[in-house]
NUZAGU-473457 format. One record per residue: x negated, y negated, z negated of N, C-alpha, C in turn. Coordinates in steps of 0.001 Angstrom, whole numbers, plus 500000, padded with zeros to 6 digits. Atoms other than C-alpha are relative to their C-alpha. Layout:
# NUZAGU-473457
XYZXYZXYZ;...
This chain:
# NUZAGU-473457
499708498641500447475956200047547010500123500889501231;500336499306499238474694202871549194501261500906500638;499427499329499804476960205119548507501620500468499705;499045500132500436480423206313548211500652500012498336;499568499981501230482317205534544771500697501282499312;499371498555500098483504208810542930501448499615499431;498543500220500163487022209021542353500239500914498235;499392499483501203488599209723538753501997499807499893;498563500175500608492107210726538278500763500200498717;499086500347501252494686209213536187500893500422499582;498417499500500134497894210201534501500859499147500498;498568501334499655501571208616535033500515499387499393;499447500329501017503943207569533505500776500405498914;499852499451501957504561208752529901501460499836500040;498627500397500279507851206848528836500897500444501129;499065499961499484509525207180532017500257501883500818;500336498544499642508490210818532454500988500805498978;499263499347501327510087211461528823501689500211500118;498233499628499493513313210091530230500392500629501288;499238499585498457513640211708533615499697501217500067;500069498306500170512115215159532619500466500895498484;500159499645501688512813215569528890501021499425499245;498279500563500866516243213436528178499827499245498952;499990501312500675514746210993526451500889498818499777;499444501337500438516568207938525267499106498911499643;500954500326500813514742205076524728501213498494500372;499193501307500057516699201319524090499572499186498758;500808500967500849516155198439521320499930500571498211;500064499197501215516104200979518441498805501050500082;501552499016500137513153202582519397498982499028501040;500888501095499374510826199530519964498869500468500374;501028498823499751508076202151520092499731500476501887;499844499241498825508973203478523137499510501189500021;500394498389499933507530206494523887498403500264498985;500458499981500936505314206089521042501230500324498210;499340499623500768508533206750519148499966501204499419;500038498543500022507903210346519604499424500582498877;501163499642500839505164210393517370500603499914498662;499151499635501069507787209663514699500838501098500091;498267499692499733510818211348515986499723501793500858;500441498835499400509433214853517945498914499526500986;501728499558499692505571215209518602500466500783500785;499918499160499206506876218564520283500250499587501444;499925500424498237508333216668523171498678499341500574;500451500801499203506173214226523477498046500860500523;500700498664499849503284217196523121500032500546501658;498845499845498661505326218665525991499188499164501686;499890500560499230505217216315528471498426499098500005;501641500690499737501338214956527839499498501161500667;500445498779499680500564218374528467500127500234501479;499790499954499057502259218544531881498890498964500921;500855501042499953499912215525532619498389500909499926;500970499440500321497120217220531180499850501478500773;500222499264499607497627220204533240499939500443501326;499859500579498287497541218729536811498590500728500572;500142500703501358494488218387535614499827498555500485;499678501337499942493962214773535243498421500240499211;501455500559500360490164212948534499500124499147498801;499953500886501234491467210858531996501488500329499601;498786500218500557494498210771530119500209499346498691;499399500707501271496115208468528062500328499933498771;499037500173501727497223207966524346501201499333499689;498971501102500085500712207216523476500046498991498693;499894501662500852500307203748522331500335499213500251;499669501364498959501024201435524771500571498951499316;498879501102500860503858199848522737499724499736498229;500332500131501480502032200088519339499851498804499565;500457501325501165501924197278516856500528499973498657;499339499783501365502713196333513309501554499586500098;497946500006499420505960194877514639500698500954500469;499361499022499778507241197485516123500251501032499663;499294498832501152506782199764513466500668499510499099;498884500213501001508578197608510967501383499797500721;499207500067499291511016197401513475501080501226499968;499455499100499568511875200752514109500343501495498119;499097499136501042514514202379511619500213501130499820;499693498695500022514940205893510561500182500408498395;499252499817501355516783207774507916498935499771498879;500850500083500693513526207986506269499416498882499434;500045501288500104512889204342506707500888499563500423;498889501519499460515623202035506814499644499066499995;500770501132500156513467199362506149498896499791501003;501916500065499584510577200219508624499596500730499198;501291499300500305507263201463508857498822498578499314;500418500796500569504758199532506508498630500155500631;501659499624499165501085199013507902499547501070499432;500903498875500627499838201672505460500694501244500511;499043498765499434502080204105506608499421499905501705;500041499790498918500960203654510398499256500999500831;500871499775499442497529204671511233500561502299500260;499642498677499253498660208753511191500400500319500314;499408499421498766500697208582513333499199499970501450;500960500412498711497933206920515814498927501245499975;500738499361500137495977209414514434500356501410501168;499596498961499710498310211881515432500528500169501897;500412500177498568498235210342519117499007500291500976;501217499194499240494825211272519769499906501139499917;499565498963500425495475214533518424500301500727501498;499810499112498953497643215056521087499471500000501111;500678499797498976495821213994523634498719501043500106;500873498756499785492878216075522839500511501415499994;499759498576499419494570218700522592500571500782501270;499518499077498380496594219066526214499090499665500796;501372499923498759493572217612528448499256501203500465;500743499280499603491699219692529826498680499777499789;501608500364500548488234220339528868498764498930499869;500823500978499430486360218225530951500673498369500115;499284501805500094488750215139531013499810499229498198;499969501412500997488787211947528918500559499685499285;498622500374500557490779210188526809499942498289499761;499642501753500249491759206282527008501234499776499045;499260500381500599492936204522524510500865498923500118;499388500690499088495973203120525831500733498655499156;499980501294500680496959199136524502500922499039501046;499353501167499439499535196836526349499818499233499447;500287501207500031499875193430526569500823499679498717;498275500408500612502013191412523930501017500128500583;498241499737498909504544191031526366500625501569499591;499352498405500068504845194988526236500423500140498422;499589499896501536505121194997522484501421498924499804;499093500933500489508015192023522666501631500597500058;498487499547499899511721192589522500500841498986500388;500066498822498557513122192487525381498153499845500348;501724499799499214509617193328526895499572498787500961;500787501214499130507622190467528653499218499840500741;501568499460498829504380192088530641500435499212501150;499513500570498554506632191448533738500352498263500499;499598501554499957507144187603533258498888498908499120;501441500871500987504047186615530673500908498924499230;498785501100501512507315184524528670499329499907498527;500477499796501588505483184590525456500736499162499077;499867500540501119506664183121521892499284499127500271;500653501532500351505140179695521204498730499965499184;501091499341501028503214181862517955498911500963501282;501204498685499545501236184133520773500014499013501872;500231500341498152500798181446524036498668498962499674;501421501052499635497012180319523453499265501331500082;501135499046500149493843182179523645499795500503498524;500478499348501085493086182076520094501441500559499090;498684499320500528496963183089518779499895501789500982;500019498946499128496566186114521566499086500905499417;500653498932500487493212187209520050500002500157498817;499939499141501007494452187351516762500938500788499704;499796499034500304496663189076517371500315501463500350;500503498937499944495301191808519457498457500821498954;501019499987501096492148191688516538501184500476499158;499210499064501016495198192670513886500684501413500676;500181498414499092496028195657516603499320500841499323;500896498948499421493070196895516878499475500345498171;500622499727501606492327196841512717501049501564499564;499674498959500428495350199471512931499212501506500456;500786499041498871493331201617515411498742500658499065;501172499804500861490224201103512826500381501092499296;499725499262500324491837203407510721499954501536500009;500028498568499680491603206647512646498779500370499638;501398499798499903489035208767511627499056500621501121;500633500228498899486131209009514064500219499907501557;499377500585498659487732206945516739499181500449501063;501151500633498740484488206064518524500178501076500633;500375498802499412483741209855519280501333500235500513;498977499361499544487113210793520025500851499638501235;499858500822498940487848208453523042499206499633500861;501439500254498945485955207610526245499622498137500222;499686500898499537487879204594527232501009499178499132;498923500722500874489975201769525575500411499312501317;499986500118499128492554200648528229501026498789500010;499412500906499700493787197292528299501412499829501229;499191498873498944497297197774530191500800498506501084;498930501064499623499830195295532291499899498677499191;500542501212499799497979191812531463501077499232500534;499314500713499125500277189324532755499511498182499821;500463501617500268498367185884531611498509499750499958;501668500413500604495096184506531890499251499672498931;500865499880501118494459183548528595500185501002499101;500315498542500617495260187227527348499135500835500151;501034499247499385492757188328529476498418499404499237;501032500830500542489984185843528195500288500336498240;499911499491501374491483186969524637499472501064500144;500618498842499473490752190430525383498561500093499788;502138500132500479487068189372526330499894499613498804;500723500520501241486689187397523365500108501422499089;499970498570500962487537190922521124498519500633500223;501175499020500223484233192540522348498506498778499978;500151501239500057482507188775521960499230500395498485;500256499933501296481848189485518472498651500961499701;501497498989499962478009190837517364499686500855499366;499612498857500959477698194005515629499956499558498658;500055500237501362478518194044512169500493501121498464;500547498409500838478503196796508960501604500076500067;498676499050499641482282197154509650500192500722500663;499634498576498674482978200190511674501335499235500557;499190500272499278485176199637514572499316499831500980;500532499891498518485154200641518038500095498785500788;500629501563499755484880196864518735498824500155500352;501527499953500104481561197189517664499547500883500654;500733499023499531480327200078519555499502499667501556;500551500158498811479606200816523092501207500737501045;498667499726499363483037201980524289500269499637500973;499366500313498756484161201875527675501388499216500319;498506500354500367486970199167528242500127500174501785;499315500287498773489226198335531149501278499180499823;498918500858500159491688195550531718500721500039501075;499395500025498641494466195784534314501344499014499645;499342501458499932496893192958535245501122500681500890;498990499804499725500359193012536432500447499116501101;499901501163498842501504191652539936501202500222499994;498339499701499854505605191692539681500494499038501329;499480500718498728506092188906542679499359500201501496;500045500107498777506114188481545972498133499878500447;500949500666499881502787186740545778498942500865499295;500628499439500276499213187505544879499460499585498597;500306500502501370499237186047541432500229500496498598;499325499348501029499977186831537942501317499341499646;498771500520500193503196186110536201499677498193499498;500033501540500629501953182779534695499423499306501350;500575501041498904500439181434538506499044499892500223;501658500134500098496966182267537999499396501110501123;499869499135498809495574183217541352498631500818499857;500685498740499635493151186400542225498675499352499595;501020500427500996489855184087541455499899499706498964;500120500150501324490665182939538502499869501131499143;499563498773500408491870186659537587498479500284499470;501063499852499847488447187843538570498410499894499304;501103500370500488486574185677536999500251499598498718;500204499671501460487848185895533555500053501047499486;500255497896499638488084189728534094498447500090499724;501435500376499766483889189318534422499058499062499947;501206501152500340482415185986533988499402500109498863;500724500100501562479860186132530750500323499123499414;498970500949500623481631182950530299500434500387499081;499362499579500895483625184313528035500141501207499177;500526499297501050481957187144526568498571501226500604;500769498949499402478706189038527285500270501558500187;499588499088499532480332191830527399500902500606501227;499180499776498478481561192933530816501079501327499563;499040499090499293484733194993531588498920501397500649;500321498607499039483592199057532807501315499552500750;499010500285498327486589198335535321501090499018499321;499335501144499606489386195972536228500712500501500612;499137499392498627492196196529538306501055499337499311;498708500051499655495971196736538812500923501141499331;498726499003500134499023198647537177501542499625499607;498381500389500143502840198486536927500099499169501320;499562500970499353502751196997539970500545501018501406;499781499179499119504411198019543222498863500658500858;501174500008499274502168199848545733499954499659501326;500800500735498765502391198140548958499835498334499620;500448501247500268501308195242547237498495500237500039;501797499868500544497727197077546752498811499448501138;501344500126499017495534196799550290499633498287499220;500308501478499990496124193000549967499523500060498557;500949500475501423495301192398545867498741501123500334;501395499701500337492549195121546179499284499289500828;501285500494499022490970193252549316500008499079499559;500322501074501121491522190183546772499272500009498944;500361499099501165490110191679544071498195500047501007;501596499493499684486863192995546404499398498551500343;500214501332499144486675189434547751498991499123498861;500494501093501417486349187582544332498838500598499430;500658499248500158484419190285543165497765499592500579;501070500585499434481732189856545844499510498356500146;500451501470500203481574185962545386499100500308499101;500394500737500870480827186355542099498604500916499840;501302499280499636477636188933542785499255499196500802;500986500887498847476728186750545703499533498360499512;500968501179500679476384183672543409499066500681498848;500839499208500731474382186114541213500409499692498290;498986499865500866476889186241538432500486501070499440;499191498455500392477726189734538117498887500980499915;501811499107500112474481192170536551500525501508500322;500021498889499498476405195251537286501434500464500731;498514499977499269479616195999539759501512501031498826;498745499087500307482854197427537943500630500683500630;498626498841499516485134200130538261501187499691500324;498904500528499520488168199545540178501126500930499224;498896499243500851491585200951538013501463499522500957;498908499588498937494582201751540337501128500694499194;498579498839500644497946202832538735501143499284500105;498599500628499948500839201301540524501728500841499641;498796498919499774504229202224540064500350500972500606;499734498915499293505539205355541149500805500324500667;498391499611499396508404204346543430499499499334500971;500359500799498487508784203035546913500662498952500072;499515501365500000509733199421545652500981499908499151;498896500078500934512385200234543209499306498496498793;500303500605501017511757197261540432500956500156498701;499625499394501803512479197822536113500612498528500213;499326500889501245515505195464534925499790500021498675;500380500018501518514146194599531835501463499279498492;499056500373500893517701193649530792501251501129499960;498601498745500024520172196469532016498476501459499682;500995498970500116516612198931531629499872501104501032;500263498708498913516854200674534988499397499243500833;501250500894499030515157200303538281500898500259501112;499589499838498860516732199139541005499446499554501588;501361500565498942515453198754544763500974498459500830;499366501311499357516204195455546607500950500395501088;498763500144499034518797194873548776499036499979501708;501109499646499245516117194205551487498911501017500485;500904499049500159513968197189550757500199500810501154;499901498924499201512839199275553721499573500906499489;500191498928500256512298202585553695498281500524499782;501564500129500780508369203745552576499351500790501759;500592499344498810506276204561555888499348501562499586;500598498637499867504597207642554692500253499736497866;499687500086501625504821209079550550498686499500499424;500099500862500915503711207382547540498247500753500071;501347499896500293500216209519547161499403499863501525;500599500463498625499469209054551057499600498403499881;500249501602499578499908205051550891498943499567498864;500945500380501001497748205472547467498723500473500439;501257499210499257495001207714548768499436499077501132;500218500629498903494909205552551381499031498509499916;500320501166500452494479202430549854498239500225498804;501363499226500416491548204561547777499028500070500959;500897499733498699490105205482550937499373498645500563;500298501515499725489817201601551842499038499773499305;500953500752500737488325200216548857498599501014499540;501298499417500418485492203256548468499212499855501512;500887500093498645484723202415552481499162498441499750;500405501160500024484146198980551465498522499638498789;501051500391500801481678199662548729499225498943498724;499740501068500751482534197231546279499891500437498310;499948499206501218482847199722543216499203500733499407;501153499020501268480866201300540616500907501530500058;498949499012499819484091204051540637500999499767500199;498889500462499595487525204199541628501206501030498958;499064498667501661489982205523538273501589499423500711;498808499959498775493573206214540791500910500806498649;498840499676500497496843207125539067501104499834500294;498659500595499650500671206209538467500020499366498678;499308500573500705502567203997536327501351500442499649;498429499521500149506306204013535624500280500582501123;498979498796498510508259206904537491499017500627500378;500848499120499331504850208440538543500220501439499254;499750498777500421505624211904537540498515501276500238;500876499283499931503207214836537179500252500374501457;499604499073498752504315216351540311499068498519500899;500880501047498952502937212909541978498883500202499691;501382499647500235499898213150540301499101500759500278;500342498854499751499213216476541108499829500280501661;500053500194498767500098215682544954498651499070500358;500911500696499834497962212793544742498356500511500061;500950499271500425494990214706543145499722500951501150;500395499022498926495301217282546298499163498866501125;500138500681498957495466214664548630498739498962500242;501308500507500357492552212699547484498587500769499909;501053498356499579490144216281547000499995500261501392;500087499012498912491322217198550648499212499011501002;500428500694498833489857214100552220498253499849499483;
């Protein structure tokens, strides 16, 4: 690849944006998370996509992340004391894309945003890949991101109304190989953006020290169930990293470009992917997923230069190296518009 990769920017983080600009609450009564909104005030959560959307931003998200049928029968309100019933779901998802089309900006995107199980579990699991016993194989995983995605079916004209579907904080290898298997399947007279030609992206979660995922599965393996036809002729439009800290990135992305180029150089790979960048938005703070805040280590030094410098930076790396089809840069938790918006300069000015 000749030439340099073009850069697309991402939004931040949603949920933790809701609580640190907007007084959100969010705890085990709103399993939703910031998909709660969509029950509970659209206006905020309106609000605060908008701020996102008015950076501007190349893509922006849908609040879904935490969607499932569990978590709407889960989540209680005067209206439902019992839960939300599957038939009851889809307009509110409806009413997710909604908002996203409406605060973007003209020319931007819209991904349809999908965590892992883990993110859907109670307490949350992305960060540790702990799964239930019912959701720790490949084929328990893809059925039941396949009953997901049947709520998704629902909206009317999905396909058109989305660019990207965005696989989020991965934390296991055979979720990832579930994943592939979902677009595995050969067209058929059911509608569903399965079937189409939809842009995906899968990004994986690095919470340790190390360059692995939470279950031990190191950077080739990642790689190469991220992309091998192995496991489904359908390739990934990009791959990457989010929720994760960011001076963890030079090293996994130069892991990442490494495996990458193996698997081109054994002539394995028919067209290069898009690299997806959206680490956390702090300088090492890590999410207690049991007290729900973020605290920074006891060890933690101080950040050599700010959060969109050491990201830009790490951008600047992997488009010198030439490894990418494009490079889609953002934040995660705590990334705030105001980062985004720094970032977005700082990335244009170079």
């Amino acid at each position: 690849m000749d030439s340099l990769a073009p850069v697309l920017i991402l939004d931040g983080g949603l949920g933790t944006s809701l609580e640190d600009n907007y007084g959100v609450k969010f705890d085990e009564s709103t399993p939703l998370w910031s998909s709660h909104l969509l029950i509970s005030d659209p206006e905020t959560l309106r609000a605060c996509q908008r701020d996102f959307g008015n950076v501007p931003v190349d893509i922006l998200l849908t609040a879904t992340y935490q969607v499932s049928a569990e978590a709407f029968a889960r989540t209680k309100t005067s209206d439902h004391p019992r839960g939300f019933q599957r038939c009851e779901i889809s307009s509110f998802l409806d009413l997710a894309v909604s908002i996203a089309e409406e605060v973007k900006s003209p020319e931007a995107r819209i991904a349809l945003s999908l965590g892992s199980y883990g993110a859907c579990m109670v307490p949350s699991q992305e960060y540790s890949g702990n799964y239930d016993a019912e959701h720790s194989s490949i084929e328990q995983l893809f059925a039941w991101h396949c009953d997901r995605f049947h709520l998704f079916d629902q909206i009317d004209n999905l396909r058109s109304r989305i660019s990207f579907i965005a696989f989020e904080t991965v934390p296991r290898l055979d979720e990832i190989k579930a994943i592939r298997k979902l677009f595995a399947r050969a067209p058929s007279n059911t509608p569903s953006v399965l079937n189409g030609d939809t842009a995906f992206w899968i990004s994986c979660v690095f919470p340790s020290e190390s360059h692995t995922l939470p279950d031990g599965s190191v950077i080739d393996q990642v790689v190469d169930a991220l992309l091998s036809t192995d496991y489904s002729d359908v390739v990934p439009w990009g791959i990457g990293i989010n929720c994760t800290k960011i001076a963890k990135l030079p090293g996994l992305v130069n892991a990442f470009e490494v495996a990458v180029s193996r698997l081109a150089g054994a002539g394995r790979l028919e067209t290069r992917p898009s690299l997806v960048l959206y680490p956390d938005g702090t300088n090492g703070e890590v999410y207690d997923t049991t007290t729900k805040t973020w605290r920074a280590p006891a060890s933690q030094q101080a950040p050599m230069s700010p959060w969109e410098h050491q990201l830009a930076d790490v951008v600047a790396l992997a488009r010198d190296q030439r490894c990418w089809k494009s490079i889609v840069v953002g934040g995660c938790c705590k990334a705030t518009p105001d980062d985004i918006a720094k970032l977005r300069a700082v990335i244009r000015d170079r």
